[in-house]
Legacy VTK file of the C-alpha trace (Angstrom):
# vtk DataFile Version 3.0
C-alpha trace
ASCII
DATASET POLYDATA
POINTS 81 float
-39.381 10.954 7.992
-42.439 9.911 9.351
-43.505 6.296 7.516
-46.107 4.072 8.996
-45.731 0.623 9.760
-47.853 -1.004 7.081
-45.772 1.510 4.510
-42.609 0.065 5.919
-43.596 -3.749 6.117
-44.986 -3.257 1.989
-41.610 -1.436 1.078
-38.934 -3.441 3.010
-40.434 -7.518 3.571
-42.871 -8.299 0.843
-42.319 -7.470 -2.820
-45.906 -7.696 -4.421
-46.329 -8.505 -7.896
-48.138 -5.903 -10.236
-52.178 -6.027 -9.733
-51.545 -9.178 -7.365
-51.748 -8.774 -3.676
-49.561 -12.504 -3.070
-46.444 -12.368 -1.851
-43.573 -13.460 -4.478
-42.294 -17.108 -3.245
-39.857 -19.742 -4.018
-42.161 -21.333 -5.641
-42.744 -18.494 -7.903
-38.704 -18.286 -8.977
-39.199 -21.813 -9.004
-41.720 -21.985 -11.450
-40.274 -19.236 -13.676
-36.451 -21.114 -13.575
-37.895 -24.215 -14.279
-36.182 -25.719 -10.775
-37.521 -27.370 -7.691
-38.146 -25.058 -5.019
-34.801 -27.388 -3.176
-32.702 -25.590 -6.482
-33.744 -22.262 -5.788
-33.346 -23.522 -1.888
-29.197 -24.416 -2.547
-28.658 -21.303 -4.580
-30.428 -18.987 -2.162
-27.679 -20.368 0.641
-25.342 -21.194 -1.421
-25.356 -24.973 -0.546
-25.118 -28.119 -2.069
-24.305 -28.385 -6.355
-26.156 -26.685 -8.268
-24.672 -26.023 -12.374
-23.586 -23.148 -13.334
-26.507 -23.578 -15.795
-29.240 -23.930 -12.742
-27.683 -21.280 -10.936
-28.152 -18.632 -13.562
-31.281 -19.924 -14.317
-32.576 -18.717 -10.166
-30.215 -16.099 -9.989
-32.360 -14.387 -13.226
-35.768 -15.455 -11.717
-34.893 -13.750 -8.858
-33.677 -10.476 -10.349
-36.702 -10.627 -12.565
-39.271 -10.819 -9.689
-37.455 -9.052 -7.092
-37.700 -12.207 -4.698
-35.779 -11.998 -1.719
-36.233 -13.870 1.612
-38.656 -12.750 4.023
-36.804 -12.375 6.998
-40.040 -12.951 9.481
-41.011 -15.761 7.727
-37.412 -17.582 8.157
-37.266 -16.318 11.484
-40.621 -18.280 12.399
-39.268 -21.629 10.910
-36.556 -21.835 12.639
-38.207 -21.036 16.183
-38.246 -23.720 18.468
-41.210 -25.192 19.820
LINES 1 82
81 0 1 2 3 4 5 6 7 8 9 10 11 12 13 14 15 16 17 18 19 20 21 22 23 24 25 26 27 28 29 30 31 32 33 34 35 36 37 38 39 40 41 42 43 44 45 46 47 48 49 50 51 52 53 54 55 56 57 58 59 60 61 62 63 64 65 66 67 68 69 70 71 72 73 74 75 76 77 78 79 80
């Protein structure tokens, strides 16, 4: 299977929403759970207390906008300098 870079990069780090060319953040599954971006943060890593309420509340906003982490991006902030 031949696939081209930008084909793989689309399909596999970035999950663009319909007709938009952003990328979908944790401020976006913020906004739609009606969190703080530190909520969506502590149920992403599964730190800190969060309700069960709050939790399903991300957990649906995710599903919902196919957010996941992009991997490059974490990998950047947590390079050292």
């Amino acid at each position: 299977m031949n696939v081209s870079i930008t084909t793989f990069f689309k399909s596999k780090l970035y999950v663009l929403n319909k007709g938009d060319s952003r990328v979908t953040s944790i401020k976006d599954v913020a906004k739609l759970a009606e969190v703080s971006t530190a909520t969506v943060s502590r149920v992403l890593t599964n730190t800190g207390n969060v309700s069960i309420k709050n939790r399903k509340k991300v957990l649906d906003a995710v599903e919902k906008l196919k957010y996941y982490p992009n991997s490059i991006g974490r990998q950047l902030r947590k390079m050292d300098t």
